[in-house]
N, C-alpha and C positions, 0 to 999 in steps of 0.2 A: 418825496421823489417827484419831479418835476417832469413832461412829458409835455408833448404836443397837444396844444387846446381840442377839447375832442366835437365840436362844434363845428358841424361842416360849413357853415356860413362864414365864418373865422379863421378854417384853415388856409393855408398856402401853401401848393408843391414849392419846394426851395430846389432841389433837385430830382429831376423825373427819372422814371424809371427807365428812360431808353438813352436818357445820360449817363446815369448808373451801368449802364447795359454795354454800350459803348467803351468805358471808361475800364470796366472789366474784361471786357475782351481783347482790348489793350493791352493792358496790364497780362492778362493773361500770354496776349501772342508776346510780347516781349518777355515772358520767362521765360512760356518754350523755345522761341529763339534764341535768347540767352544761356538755357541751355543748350541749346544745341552746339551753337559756337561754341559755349566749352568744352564740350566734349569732343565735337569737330578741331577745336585748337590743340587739346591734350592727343588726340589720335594723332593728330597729325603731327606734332612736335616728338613723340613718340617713334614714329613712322620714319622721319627725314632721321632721328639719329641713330635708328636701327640700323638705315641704310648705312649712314654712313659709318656705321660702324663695322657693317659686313664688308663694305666697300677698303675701308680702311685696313681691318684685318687679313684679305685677301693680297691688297699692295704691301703691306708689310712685309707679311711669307712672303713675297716673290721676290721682295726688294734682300730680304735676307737670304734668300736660295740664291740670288746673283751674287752677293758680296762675298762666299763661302768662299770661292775658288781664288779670286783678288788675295784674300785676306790670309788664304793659307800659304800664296804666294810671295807674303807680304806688299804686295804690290795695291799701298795703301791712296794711290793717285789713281788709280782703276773706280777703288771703292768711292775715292771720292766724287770721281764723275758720275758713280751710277749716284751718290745722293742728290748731287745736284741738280740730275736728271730727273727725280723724283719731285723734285722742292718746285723743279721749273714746270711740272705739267701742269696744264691748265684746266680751269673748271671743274676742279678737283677742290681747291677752296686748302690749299696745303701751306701752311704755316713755317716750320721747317721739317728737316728728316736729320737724321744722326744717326752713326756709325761708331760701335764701340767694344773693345775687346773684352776677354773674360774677367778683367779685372777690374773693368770698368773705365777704362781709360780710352777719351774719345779718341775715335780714331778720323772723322769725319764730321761736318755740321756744316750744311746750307745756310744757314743764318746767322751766326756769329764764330767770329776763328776760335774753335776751343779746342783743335787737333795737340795733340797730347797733354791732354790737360785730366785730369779725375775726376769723372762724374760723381758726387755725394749722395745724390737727389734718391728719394724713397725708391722712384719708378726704375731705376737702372739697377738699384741694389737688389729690389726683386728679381729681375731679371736673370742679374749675374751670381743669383743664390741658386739658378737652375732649380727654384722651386714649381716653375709654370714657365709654361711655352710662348704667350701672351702675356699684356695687361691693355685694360681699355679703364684711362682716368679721365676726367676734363680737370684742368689748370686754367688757372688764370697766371698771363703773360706778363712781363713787366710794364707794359704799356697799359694794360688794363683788358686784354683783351681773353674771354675767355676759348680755351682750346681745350679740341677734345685728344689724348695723346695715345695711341697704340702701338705697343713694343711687341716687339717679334725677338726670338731667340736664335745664336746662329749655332748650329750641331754639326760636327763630323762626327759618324760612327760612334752615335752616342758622347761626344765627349766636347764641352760647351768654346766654342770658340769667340764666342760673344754677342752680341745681340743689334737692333735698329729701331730707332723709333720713328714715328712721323706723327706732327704735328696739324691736325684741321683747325679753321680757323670756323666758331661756330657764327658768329657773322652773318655770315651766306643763309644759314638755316634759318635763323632769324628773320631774315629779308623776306623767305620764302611764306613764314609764319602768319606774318605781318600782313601778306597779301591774303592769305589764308581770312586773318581778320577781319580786313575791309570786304570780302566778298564775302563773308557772315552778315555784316552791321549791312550790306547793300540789301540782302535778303531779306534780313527786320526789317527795313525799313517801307520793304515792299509788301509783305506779309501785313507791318502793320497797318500799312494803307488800303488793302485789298479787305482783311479784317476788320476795320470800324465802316468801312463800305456795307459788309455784309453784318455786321452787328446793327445798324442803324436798319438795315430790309427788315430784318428778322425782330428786329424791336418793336417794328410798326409793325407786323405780322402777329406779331404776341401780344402786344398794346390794343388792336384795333379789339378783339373782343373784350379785355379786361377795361376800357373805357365804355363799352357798351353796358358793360356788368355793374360800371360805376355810376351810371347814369340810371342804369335800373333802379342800383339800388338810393337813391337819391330820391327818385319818384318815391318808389316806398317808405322811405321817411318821411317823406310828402303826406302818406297817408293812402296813394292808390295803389289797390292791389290789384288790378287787371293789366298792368302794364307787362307785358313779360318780354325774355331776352329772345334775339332772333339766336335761330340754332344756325351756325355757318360752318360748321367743321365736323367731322367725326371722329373727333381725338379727346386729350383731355380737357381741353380750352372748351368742346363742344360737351363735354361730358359736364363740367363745371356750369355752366349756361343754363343743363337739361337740371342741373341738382337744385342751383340760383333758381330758379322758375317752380320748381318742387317744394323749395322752404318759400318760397311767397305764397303757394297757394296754402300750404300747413299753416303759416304766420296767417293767413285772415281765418282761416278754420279755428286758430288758436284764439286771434282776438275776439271771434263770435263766442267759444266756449268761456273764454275769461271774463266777458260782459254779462253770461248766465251767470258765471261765479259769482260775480260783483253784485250780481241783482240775488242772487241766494245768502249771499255774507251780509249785505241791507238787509234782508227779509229776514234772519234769521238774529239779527242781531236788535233789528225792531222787533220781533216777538220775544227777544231777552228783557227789553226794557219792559214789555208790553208786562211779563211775568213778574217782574220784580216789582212792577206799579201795583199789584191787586195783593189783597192776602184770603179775601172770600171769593169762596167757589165759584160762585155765579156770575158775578163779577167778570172774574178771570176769565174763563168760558168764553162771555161773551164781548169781550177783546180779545179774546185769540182769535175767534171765527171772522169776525169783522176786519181784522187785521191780515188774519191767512189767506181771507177771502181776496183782498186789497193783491197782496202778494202776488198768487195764483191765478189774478185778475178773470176770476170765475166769478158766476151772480149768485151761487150758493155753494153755503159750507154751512157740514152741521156736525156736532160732536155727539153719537149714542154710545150710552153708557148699560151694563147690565146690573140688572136690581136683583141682588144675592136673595131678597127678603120675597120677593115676589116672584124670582127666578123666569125673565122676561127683559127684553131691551124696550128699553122709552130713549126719545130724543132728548139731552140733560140740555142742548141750545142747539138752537138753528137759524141760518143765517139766509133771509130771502123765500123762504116757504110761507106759503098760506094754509092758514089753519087746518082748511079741510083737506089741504095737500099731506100736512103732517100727522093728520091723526090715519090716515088712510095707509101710511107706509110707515118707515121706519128713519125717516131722516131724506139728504139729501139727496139720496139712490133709488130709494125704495118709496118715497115720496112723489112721483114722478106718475103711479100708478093709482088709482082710487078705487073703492072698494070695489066696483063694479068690474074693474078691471080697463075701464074708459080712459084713457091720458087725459091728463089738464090741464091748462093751459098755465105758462110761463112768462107772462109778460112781466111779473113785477110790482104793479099794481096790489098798496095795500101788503105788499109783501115787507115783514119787519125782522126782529130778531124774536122767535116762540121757545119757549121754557119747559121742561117738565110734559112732555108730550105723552103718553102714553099710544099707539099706533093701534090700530082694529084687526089692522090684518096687514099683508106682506112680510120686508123683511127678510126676505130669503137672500138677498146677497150680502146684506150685514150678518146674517147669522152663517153664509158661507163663507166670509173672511173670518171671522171670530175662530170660526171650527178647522180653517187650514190654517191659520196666525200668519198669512204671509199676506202682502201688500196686493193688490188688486187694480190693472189700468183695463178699462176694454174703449176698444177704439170706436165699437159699432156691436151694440147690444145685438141688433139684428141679425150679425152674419159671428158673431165671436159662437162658437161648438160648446162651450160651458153649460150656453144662456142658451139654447136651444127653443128648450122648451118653454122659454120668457119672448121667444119672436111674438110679433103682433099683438103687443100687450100694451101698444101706446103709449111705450116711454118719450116725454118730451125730448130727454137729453141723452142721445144713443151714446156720446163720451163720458165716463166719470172715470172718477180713481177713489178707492177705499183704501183705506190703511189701520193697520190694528192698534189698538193703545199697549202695549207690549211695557210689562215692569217686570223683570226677574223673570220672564220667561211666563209668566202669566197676562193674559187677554184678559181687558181689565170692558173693553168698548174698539168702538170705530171712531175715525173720523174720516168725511168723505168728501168730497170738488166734484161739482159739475156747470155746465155752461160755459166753457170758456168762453171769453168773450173774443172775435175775431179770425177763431181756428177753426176748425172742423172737429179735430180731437186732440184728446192729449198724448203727450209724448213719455216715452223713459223718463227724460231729464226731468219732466213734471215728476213722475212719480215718486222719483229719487230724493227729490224737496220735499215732496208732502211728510216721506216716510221721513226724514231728518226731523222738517217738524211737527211730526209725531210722536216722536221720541220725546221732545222737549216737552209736548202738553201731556204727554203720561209722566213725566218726570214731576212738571208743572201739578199736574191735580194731587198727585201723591203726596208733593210738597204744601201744598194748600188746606190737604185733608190733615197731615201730620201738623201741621200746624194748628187747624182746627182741633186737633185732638187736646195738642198740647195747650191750649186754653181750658179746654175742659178738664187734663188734668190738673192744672193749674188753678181751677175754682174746685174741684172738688177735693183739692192739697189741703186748700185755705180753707174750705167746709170741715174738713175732717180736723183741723186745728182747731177751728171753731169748739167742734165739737167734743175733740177731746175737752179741752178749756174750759169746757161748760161740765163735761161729767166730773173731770178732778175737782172742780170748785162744788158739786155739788153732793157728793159724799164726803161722808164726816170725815173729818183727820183725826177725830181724837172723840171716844165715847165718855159720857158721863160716869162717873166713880160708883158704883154698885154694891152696895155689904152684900156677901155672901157669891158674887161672882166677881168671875176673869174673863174679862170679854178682851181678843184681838180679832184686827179684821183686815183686808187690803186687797186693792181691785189691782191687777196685771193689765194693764191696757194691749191688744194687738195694734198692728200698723194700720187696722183698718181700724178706724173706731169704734166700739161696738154699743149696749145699753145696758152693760150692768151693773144692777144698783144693789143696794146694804145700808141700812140704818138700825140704829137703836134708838127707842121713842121713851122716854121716862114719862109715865102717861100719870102716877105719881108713886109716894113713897116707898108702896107694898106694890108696884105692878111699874114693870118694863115691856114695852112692845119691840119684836123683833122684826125686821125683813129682809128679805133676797130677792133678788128678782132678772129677769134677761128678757131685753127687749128685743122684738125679731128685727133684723136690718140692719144695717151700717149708717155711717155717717150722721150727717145731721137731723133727720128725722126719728132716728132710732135715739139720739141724744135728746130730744125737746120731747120725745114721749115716756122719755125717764126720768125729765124734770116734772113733768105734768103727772107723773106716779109720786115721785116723793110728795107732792105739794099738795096733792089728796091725801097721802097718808099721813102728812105730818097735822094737818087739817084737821082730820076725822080723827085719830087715834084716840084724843085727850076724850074725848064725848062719847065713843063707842066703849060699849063694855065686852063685846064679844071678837075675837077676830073676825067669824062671817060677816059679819055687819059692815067693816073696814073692808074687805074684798070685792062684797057687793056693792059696796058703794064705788071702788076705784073700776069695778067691771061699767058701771051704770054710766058713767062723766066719759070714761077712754071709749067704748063701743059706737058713743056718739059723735067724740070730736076726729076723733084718729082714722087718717087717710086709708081706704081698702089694702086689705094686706098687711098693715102695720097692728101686732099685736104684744104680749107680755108673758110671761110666766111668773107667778109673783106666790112668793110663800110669807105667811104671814101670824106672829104667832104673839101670844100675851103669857108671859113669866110671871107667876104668883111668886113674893119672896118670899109670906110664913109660910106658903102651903108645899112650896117647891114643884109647881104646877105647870106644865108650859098646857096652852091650850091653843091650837093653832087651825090655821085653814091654808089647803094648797093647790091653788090654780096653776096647776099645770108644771109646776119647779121640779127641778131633782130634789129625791128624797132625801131629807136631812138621814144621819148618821147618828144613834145613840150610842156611844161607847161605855163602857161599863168597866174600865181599867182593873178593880179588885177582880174580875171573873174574866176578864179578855175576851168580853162578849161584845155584840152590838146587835144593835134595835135598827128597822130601820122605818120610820114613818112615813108610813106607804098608805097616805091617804093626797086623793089628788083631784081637781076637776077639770074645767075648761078654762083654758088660757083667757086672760083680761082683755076685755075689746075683741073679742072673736064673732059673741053672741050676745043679744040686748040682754037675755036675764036665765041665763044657763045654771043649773043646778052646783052646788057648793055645801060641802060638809066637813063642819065642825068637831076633832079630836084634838079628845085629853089623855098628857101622858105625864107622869108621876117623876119626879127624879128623883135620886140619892145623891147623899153627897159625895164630891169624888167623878162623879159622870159627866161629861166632855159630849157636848153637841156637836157636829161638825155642822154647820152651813154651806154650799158650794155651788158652783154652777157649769156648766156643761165642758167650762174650758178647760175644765181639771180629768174628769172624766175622759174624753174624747180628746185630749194630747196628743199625736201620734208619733211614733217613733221614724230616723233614716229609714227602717225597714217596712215603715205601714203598719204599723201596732200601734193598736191605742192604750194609754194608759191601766184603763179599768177599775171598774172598785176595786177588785182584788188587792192590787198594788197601792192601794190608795188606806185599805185597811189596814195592812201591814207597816207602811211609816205609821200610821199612829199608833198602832202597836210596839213599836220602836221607839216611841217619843211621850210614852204615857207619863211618865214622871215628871215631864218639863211643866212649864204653863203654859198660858192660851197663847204667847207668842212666839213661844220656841216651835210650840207646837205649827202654828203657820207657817212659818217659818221652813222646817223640816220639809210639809208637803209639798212647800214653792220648792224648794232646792231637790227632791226626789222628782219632779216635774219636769224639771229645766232638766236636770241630769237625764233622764229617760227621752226628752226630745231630741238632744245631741246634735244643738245650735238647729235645729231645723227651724222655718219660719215660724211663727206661734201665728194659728189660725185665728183663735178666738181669746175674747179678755178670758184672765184665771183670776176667779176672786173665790178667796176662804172667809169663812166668820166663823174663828172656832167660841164656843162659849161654854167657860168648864163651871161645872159649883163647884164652892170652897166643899172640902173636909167637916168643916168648924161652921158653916151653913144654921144657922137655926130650923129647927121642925116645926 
């Protein structure tokens, strides 16, 4: 859609508005006088034939109240003189008159001889049907001329002796009309000249301030806003002028706020970039302050953070502070004050960006924003009612603004401005920025931390693969083939990786060594302290002849090399095959289970000492316990026991007796097997805390003695 170039340097008036104005009032006066002459025309044309038609029905009666007495005397040369008298009066505008009895038959006519001749004509027949007293018709003449024609009836004593017409000639009325017209079109014509006279006054009247207003506003696309309209009226023109001079002063109050805008959408769009550039903390931190600082055009900014672990605010970066200024306060606010209470000086000098502050003392307005969570300007430390009792404390910079680090509704830190450069103090508008981007650097650190985290979960993802990786490949898959036993065995790993180990040692033909064991901790260190357990025991086994021997030895190597806190429970046992002998040693493991299926008893070897790696050379005791054939060792470790159910119940021996009581006929793999699947069933998907490992180990029946 196509329109006028909207470029005032390009446009051109084509038609002005006092052309237009003119043009319209024109237009205008010549309707109303057009109407009016019409209506003036129709009145009056209305008017002349009313007359003439009272005038006409009057002369008719009369003309017929004279012919009555002629007519009944027959003395039809009487009648005709009176028509001709009628026909001949003047200025009457009379066409003919006619004279005619009840039958219709003229008896008279001014105009043409038609004395005894039979009127046919509609107007007579009405007449002399003595339906109506009158008739008022206009005809047209044979000439062409139109007439208006009024019939009168002639009565004796009720009884129709005939009737009279007379004919106007409309002509005359016309003529009258016609002057009626030209003195209408004289009066337009004067109207219209008198009206573009006074449309052109009142054009320039109306124009002169709306070109003032135009020129105004010409300047102010120009760019100056002090130019204002003179007020010359106190109407709507002047009311228009007062409004025009109201939006120019609004329009540079607007352009001053939309140039904060512009300077806030820059600043705030440069600390987006600033955020998206960094991904460690410190880093970040310190482009924001440097960058906020820039924005805010203040000569310090600092961000204090609070330490959950120390439960206390330190400065995490600060922007323009000297050392002894930041340890003295809390950042950029409270920094201003030193410990004595003395101000210090601000010049700058040696002033850089400080890390990691921890402060001696102050603080009190950073831990007073923290505790109200709401943003903080003061204009003049001095005279603000808050700060009362902080007058005369020699703060360099009587302006700052605080703002909280706000995430979900928790006060995480401050960050704080002061010294503006060029002001006296700061304003709303400042503080309304700070707090936006304050928003962004609590968003900002949270994102930074989470991210930090998520690396860390991320190496200890791949730690704990590691580690699984390393405990699966490091317990056996598959035990050596043993006359006279059924060994099964299988470690449940959790999601956390935990250290529990299981081996069978064929140490030789009459003698198998057993073990079990749980390393304290998760992940990777709890995996390589249960590689460094097998690879003593698989080591020492063949050479030892007693289990103590084997314990002490793995106590003596892990106490030494194994990190503080990282420790073992490790049970440890040597199967005689003629003698059917287990003889074992137990630092610290759950106690094996002797089942006894013929009598549905159980033993349970409740001999124990101090965990592996705990202590250089802690006390350890050696038992012997006899088996029959037919008897089911359980092996287990704490994951089995300690299960817990949806409801918070743990497994228990109890429950734990009872499947193998249920499962005493199977072998050592059904047997496992059963306890894993009564396990899982009793935790009812719940997460699995810790690995489940069984080693059931049965003797044959058929066993030699």
């Amino acid at each position: 859609m196509s329109g006028p170039d909207s470029s005032s340097n390009k446009f051109q008036i084509r038609i002005g508005i006092k052309s237009k104005f003119v043009v319209c009032v024109t237009v205008l006066i010549i309707l109303i006088m057009g109407l009016t002459g019409y209506v003036t025309y129709m009145r009056e044309q209305v008017a002349i034939i009313r007359n003439v038609e009272d005038t006409g029905v009057l002369l008719a009666r009369a003309l017929a109240d004279r012919c009555v007495d002629p007519l009944l005397k027959n003395d039809f040369p009487q009648v005709a003189k009176f028509i001709a008298g009628v026909a001949e009066s003047k200025g009457r505008g009379i066409a003919y008159a006619m004279a005619f009895d009840e039958t219709g038959l003229c008896l008279a006519h001014s105009a043409v001889p038609m004395e005894g001749k039979q009127l046919d004509d509609k107007i007579t027949a009405t007449l002399v049907s003595d339906t109506v007293r009158n008739t008022v018709n206009t005809v047209t003449a044979a000439d062409g001329k139109r007439i208006l024609d009024i019939g009168h009836i002639m009565k004796v004593s009720s009884t129709l002796k005939g009737g009279v017409r007379i004919g106007f000639d409309l002509s005359l009325m016309e003529e009258l009309l016609t002057k009626t017209v030209y003195q209408v079109l004289l009066m337009t014509a004067v109207a219209i000249g008198l009206g573009s006279i006074f449309a052109l006054f009142l054009g320039n009247y109306i124009l002169r301030p709306v070109n003032e207003l135009s020129r105004g506003a010409q300047v102010l696309s120009d760019g100056d806003f002090e130019h204002a309209i003179p007020i010359t009226s106190y109407d709507e023109l002047g009311l228009l002028a007062v409004t025009f001079n109201s939006m120019k002063d609004n329009l540079r109050i607007s352009m001053v706020e939309q140039k904060k805008k512009v300077r806030q959408f820059s600043a705030l769009h440069s600390l987006g970039t600033v955020i998206q550039s960094f991904r460690d903390l410190d880093n970040l931190l310190k482009a924001i302050v440097t960058n906020a600082a820039e924005v805010m055009n203040s000569a310090k900014c600092s961000i204090t953070l609070f330490d959950d672990q120390k439960k206390e605010l330190f400065i995490k970066v600060g922007l323009g502070l000297k050392e002894n200024q930041a340890q003295s306060g809390t950042g950029s606010v409270d920094d201003d004050v030193n410990g004595d209470g003395q101000g210090v000086s601000g010049d700058g000098q040696d002033e850089g960006i400080l890390e990691h502050i921890t402060p001696s003392g102050g603080g009190f307005i950073n831990e007073w924003v923290i505790k109200q969570g709401q943003p903080l300007l003061v204009k003049d430390i001095e005279t603000d009612k808050r700060f009362s009792h902080l007058s005369g404390r020699g703060y360099s910079s009587r302006s700052f603004m605080v703002v909280p680090l706000k995430l979900k509704d928790e006060v995480t830190g401050t960050m704080s401005m002061t010294e503006k450069a060029g002001e006296d103090s700061y304003t709303q508008e400042d503080l309304r920025l700070l707090t936006i981007l304050a928003s962004q650097v609590a968003m900002a650190i949270e994102n930074t931390r989470f991210h930090e985290e998520s690396i860390e979960r991320d190496r200890i993802r791949r730690e704990l693969e590691i580690a699984n990786h390393i405990q699966m490949n490091m317990l056996p898959s598959s035990f050596p083939s043993v006359e006279g036993l059924d060994i099964s065995s299988q470690s449940l790993p959790a999601k956390k990786v935990g250290g529990d180990y299981y081996d069978l040692i064929k140490i030789s033909p009459q003698q198998v060594g057993v073990a079990i064991g749980d390393v304290s901790g998760k992940g990777m260190p709890a995996a390589l302290l249960m590689v460094e357990i097998r690879t003593i025991i698989q080591a020492k086994a063949p050479d030892s002849t007693t289990s103590l021997e084997v314990i002490r030895k793995v106590n003596e190597i892990i106490s030494k090399d194994a990190e503080p806190g990282m420790y073992a429970t490790l049970f440890y046992g040597i199967y005689d095959l003629p003698t059917r002998v287990l003889t074992y040693t137990n630092a610290g493991h759950n106690y094996p289970l002797l089942y006894h299926p013929e009598t549905d008893t159980y033993d349970s070897l409740e001999t124990t000492g101090m965990f592996v790696g705990m202590f250089d050379n802690p006390p350890y005791k050696e038992v012997s316990v006899q088996l029959n054939p037919g008897d089911i060792i359980i092996f287990y470790t704490d994951g089995v026991t300690e299960a817990v159910s949806a409801s918070g119940e743990m497994y228990g021996l109890k429950r734990l007796c009872s499947t193998i009581s249920g499962c005493r006929e199977g072998n050592a793999a059904q047997l496992r097997e059963a306890i894993e699947a009564s396990v899982d069933e009793f935790a009812s998907g719940e997460e699995q805390a810790d690995d489940i490992t069984v080693m059931i180990m049965k003797v044959s029946k058929d066993s030699p003695a």
